[in-house]
C-alpha positions in Angstrom: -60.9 -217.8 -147.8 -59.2 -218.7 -150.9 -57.5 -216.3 -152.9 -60.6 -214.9 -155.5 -59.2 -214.0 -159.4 -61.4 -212.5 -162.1 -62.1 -215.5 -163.2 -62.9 -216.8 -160.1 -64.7 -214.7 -158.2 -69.0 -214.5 -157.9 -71.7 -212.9 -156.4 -72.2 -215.3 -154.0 -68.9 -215.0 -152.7 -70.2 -211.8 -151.0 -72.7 -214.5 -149.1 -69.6 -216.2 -147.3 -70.2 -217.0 -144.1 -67.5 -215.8 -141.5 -64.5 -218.4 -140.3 -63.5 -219.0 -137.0 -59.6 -216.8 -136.5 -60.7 -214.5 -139.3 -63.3 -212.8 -138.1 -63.6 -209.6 -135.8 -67.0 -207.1 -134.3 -66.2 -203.6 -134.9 -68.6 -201.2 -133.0 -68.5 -197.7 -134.9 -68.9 -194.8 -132.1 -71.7 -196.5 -129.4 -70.2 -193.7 -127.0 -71.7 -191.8 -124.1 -71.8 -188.7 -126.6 -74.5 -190.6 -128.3 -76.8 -192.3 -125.9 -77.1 -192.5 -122.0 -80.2 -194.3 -120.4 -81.3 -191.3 -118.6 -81.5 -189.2 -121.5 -83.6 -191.7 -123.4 -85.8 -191.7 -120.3 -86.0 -188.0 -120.4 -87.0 -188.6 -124.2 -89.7 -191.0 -123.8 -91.1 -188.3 -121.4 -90.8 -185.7 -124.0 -88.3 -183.9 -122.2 -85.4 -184.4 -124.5 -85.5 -184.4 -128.5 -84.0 -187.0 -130.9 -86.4 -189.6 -129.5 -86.7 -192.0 -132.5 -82.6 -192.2 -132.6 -82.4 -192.2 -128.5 -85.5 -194.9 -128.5 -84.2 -197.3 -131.3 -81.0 -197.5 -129.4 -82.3 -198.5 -125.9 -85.2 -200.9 -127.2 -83.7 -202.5 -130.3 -79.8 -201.5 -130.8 -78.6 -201.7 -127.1 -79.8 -204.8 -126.3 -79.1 -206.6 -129.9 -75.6 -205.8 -129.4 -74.7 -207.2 -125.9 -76.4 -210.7 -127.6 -73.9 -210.2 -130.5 -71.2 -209.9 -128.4 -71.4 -211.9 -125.9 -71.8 -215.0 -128.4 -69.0 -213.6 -130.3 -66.4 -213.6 -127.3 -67.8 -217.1 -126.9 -66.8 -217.9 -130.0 -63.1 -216.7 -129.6 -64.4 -213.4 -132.1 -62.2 -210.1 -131.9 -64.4 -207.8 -130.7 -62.8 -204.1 -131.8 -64.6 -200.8 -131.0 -64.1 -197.1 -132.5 -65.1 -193.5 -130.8 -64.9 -190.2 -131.9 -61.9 -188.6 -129.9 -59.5 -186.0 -130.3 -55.7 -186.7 -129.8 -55.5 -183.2 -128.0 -57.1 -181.2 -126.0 -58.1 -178.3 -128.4 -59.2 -180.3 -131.1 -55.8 -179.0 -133.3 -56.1 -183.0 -135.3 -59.2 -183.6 -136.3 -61.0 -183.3 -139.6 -62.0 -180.4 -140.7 -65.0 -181.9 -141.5 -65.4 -182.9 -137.9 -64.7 -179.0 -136.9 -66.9 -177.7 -139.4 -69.6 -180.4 -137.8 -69.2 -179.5 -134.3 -67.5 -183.1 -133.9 -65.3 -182.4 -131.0 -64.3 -184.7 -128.0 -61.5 -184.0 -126.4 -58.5 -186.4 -125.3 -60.1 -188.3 -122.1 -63.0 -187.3 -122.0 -66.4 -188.7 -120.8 -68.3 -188.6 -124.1 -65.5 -190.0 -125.4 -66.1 -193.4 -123.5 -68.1 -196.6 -124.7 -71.2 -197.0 -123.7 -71.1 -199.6 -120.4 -73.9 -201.6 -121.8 -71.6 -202.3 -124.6 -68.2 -202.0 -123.5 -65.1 -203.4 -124.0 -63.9 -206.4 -121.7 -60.6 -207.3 -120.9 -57.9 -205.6 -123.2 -60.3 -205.6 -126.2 -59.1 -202.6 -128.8 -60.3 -199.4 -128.4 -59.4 -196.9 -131.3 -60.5 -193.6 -131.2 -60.9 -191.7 -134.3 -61.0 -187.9 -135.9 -62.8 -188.1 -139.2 -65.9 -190.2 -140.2 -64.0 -193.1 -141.5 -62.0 -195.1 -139.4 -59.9 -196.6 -142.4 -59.2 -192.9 -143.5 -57.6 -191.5 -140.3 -56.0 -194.6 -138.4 -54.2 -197.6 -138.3 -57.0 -199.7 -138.0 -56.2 -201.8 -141.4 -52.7 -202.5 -140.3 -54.2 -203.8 -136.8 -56.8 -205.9 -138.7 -53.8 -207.6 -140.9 -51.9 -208.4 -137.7 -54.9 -209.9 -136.2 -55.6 -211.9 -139.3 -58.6 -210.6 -140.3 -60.6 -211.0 -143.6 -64.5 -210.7 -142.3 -65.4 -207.7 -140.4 -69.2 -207.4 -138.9 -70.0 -203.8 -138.5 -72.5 -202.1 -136.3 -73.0 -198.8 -134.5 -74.3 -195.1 -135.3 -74.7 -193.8 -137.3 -76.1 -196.0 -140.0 -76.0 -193.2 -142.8 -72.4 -191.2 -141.6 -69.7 -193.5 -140.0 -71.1 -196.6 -140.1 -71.7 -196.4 -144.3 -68.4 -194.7 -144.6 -66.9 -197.7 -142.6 -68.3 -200.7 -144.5 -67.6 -198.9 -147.8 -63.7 -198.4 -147.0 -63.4 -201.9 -145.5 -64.7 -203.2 -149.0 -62.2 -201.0 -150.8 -59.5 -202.6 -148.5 -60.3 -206.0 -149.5 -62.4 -206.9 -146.5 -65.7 -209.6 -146.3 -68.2 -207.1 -144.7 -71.6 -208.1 -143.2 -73.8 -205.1 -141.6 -76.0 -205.6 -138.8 -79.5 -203.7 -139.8 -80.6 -204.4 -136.7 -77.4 -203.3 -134.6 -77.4 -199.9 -136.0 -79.2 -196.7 -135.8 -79.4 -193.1 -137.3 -82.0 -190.2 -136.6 -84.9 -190.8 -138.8 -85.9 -194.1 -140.1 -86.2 -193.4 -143.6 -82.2 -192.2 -143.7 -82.1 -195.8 -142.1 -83.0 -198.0 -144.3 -81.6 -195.8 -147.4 -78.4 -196.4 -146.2 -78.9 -200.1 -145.0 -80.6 -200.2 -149.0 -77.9 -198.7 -150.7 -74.8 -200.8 -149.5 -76.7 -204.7 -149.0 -75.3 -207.0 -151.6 -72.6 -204.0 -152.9 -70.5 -203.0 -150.2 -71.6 -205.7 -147.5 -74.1 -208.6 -147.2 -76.9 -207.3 -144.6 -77.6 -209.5 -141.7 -79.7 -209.8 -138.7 -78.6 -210.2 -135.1 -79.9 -213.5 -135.1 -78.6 -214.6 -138.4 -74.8 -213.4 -137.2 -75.8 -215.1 -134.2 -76.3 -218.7 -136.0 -73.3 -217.8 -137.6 -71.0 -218.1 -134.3 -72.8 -220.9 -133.4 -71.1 -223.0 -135.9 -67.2 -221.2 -135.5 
């Protein structure tokens, strides 16, 4: 991407489409604190609460992401992921946000793991975090810069906490962000698409798994 001035720089710059090198997945907190697949059986049975948010993720946001990526390792993507996770045991680090919340996972722990369905391979990155913004409490920009990137795809849960705070820090920093509507997931639908409304064309260009999926297809 060329170097954008004042002068230079448009609306539709926003639009770009990603470029092959430049580009990197980052999957905001799809961790077994969030979903397993026998909760969201126990859900559809009525047996467990939170059954839009545990629903949405098994029918729609699950399976959406293992397309994504799997065609973006195909096309040589990054693929980068982010939990929730304490760097102690007691929880001494994190936010106090994140205390006052009830947002503890300890060092190692279970909850604290990504999701199988949508795990890492290989040595992809794995960064746990202690506050809602990954920019705000790690190293993840200097990682990104070492890796090259300037277009970061964001997906996860949830739409309206981690995932906004996400894409609107990576703008601040200077990155390309698209959001995958369709990849994410919060616990009503109307706090959904709020979120999804507010930051399309401002913070991020908003995209479809199939649209991103086009996308590689041309890398």
């Amino acid at each position: 991407m060329p170097k954008l001035t004042v002068a230079t720089a448009e609306k539709a710059d926003r639009d770009r489409p990603v470029e092959k090198g430049k580009t990197a997945l980052l999957s905001v907190d799809m961790q077994n604190m969030e979903w397993t697949a026998e909760r969201a059986a126990r859900a559809r049975r009525g047996e467990e609460g939170d059954a839009h948010f545990l629903t949405r993720l098994s029918d729609t946001v699950i399976p959406n992401q293992q397309r994504l990526q799997a065609a973006a390792r195909e096309a040589g993507v990054e693929v980068i992921f982010t939990v929730i996770e304490a760097l102690t045991q007691d929880g001494r680090d994190i936010s106090l946000d994140h205390m006052i919340s009830g947002l503890f996972i300890p060092k190692g722990a279970w909850e604290a793991g990504v999701i199988p369905e949508v795990g890492p391979v290989g040595d992809e990155i794995i960064i746990p975090k202690t506050a809602s913004g990954i920019f705000n409490c790690t190293n993840i920009e200097y990682v990104l810069r070492n890796l090259g990137i300037e277009y970061l795809v964001v997906y996860g849960v949830c739409t309206d906490q981690c995932v906004e705070t996400t894409v609107r820090d990576a703008c601040d920093r200077g990155f390309l962000v698209t959001l995958l509507a369709d990849c994410c997931a919060t616990h009503e639908e109307r706090r959904h698409d709020n979120s999804i409304d507010m930051m399309d064309g401002h913070y991020a260009r908003v995209r479809t798994t199939d649209e991103m999926l086009a996308e590689f297809a041309s890398l």
